[in-house]
N, C-alpha and C positions, 0 to 999 in steps of 0.2 A: 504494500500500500504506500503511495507517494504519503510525503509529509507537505511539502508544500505551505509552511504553517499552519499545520495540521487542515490540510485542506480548505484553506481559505478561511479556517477558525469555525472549521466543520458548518459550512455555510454559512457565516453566522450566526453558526447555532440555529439552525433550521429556523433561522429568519426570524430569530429569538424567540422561540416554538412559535412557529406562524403566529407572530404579533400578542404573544401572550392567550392563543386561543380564547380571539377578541374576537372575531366574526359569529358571533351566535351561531347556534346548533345547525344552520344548514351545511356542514361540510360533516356530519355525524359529532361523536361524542368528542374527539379529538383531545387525548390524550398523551402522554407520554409513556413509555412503557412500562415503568415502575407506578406510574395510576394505573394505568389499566388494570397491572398484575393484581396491585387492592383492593379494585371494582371485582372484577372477574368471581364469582360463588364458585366454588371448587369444593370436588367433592371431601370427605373427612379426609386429612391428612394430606390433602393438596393431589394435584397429577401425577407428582413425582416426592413421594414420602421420604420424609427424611432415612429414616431408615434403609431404605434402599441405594443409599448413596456410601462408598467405603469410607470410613472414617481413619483417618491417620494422623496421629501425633508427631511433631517433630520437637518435640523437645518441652524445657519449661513454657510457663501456660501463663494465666493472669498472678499467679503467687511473685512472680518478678517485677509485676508492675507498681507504681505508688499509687494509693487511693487519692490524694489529692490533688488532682489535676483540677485546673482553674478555668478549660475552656470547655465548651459546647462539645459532644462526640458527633458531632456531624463535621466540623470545623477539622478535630484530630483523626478519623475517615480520610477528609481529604488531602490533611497534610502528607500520611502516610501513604497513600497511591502518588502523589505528585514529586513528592522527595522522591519515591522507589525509580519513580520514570525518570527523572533527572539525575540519579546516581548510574543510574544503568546507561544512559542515552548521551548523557553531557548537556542536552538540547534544552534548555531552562525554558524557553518560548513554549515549545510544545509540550513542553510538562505542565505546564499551568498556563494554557491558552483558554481556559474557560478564566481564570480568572483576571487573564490580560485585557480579554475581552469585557466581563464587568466592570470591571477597573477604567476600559473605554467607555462603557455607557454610561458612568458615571463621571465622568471628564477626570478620570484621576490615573489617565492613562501615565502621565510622565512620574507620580507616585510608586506606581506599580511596579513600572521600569527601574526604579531606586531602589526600592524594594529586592526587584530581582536580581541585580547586583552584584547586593550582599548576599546571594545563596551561590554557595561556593560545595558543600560539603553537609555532612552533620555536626556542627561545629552548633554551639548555642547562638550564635547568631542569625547564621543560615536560618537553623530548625524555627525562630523567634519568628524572623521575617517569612518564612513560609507558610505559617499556622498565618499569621496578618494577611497575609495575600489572598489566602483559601476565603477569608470571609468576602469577598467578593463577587464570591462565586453566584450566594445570593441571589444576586442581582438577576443573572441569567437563567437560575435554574427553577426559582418561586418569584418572579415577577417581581423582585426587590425586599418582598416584604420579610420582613424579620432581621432588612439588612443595619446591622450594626457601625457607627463610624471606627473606622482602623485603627484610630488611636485611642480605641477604650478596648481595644483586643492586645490583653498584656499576659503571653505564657508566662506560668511561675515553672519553678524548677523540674517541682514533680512531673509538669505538662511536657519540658523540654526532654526530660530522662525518658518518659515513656513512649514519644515519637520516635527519640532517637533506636531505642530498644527495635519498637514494631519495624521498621525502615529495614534495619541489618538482619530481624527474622524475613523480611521479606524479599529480602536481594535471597539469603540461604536456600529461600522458599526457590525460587528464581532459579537457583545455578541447580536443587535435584530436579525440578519439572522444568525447564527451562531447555536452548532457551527459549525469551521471550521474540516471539516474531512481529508482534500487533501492538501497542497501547491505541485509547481510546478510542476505536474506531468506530464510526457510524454507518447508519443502512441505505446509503442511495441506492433510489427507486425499490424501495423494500417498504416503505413507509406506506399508511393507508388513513383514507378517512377519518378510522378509529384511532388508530396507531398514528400520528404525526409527528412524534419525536422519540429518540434516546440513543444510546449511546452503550458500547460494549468497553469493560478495561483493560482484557488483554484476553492475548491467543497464544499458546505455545502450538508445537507441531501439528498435536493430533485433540490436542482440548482447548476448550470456551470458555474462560475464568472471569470469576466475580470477584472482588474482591471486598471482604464486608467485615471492618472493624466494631466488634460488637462483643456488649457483656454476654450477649444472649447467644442461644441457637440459631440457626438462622429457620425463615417461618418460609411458609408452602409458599408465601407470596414470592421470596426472595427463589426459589426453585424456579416457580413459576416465568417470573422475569428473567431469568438465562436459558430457560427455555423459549422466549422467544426470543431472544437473540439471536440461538443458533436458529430458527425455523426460518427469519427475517435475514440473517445472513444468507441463508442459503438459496434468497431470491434478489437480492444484493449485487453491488457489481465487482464482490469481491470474490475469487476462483478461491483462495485459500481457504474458504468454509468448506471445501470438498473432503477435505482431508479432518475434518473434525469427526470425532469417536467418543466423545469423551465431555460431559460436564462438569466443570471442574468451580468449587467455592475454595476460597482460601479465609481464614480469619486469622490474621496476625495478632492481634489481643489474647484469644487462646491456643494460637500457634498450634491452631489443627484445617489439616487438607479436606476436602471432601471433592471426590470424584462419584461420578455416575455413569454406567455403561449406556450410550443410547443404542443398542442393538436390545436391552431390556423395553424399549419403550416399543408401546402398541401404537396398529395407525389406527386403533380408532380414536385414540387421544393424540395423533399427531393431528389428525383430521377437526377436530374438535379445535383443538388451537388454531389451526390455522384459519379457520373457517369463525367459528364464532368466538375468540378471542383476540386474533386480530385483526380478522376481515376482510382477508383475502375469497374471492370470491371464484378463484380457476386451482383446480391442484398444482402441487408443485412441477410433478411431472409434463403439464402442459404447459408450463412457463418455460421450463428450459430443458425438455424432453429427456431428460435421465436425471433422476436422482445423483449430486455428487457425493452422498454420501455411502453410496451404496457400493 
């Protein structure tokens, strides 16, 4: 996949979800694919049960981390994907192009750029100024609201020790499943009515990874949502979704893998997703007359 900063800043973020999905309901429900996956009733235990997924530990868990972190878990989420991509990549733009982009709609692009700078590494500075940057994100991704000013976003120590911690579990993570071929790539012409935006975090060879920093389990929803990923990739204009086998969650908070084999998955639930979850209305096989992942 070209980078192109990061493809034009993934449309503008699909045209900053088409206007904030301002045009009233004639274009359908128009959602992102993490609402959708919330909307969506699924039956008990989701499509794809946790339990069905292999579970693997790589090591210490949350007993390494400090209980008093000072910032939001949505904010240190995105710290820890966007350091991982810029430690692996060097490419600072494209590691936090959703929040450069914020950072533009708010005119506080040359802020940003100050900001990104000083991220050099996992140094406390760097980690400081990339938790600050993420709040940005905001802007593009909930229509601004809950957006905080930059300078009342102040990591404390605990905050900086446990980014850095999740960051180095997850280069680790990285170099056994890796490597990484894809960060966040999006679905052109895979997008639908219903489905009008989202975005995948990475791909190795043969799996579809999510990345989800969390005290919790992760819920049917979060299944749900990389499940359409891959269904949506694989109507996409990207060829590398042929070669996916594999659903893949990582949580670096408790430093455990979760894989799923899709050759366990039935078509009568691929059919079901695809058809009334995201809304696609032709099989896939009539879109590009061979399944690639078969």
């Amino acid at each position: 996949m070209k980078d192109d900063f990061r493809q034009e800043i993934s449309k503008k973020i699909r045209e900053t979800v088409i206007n904030q999905a301002s045009q009233t309901e004639q274009l359908g429900p128009m959602m992102t694919v993490s609402q959708r996956a919330k909307y969506v009733k699924q039956p008990y235990g989701g499509y794809i049960k946790r339990k069905d997924f292999n579970e693997i530990s790589l090591g210490a868990g949350e007993d390494e981390l400090d209980e008093n972190s000072n910032i939001h878990p949505i904010l240190i989420g995105l710290s820890v994907d966007y350091l991982m991509r810029f430690m692996l990549t060097k490419k600072i733009k494209d590691a936090f192009f959703v929040s450069w982009f914020g950072a533009d709609k708010k005119n506080k692009k040359e802020f940003a750029e100050s900001l990104m700078k000083e991220i050099t590494g996992l140094d406390d500075k760097s980690i400081s100024n990339a938790i600050k940057l993420t709040g940005f994100d905001v802007v593009v991704r909930n229509g601004g609201k809950g957006y905080v000013p930059i300078n009342r976003i102040k990591p404390n120590e605990s905050t900086i020790k446990n980014v850095r911690i999740m960051v180095n579990r997850t280069i680790n993570f990285s170099n056994i499943y890796g490597p990484i071929t894809s960060f966040g790539f999006d679905f052109t012409n895979a997008y639908t009515r219903t489905v009008i935006a989202g975005d995948g975090d990475f791909l190795t060879d043969d799996t579809l990874w999510d990345l989800k920093v969390s005290k919790n389990y992760f819920t049917k929803n979060h299944s749900l949502q990389i499940l359409m990923y891959w269904r949506m990739g694989l109507r996409s204009n990207y060829k590398i979704f042929k070669k996916i086998k594999y659903l893949g969650i990582y949580n670096p908070r408790k430093n455990i893998v979760y894989r799923y084999n899709l050759k366990n998955l039935s078509d009568d639930i691929i059919t079901i997703v695809d058809k009334e979850v995201i809304g696609y209305d032709k099989p896939l096989d009539q879109v590009i007359k061979k399944l690639y992942w078969v």
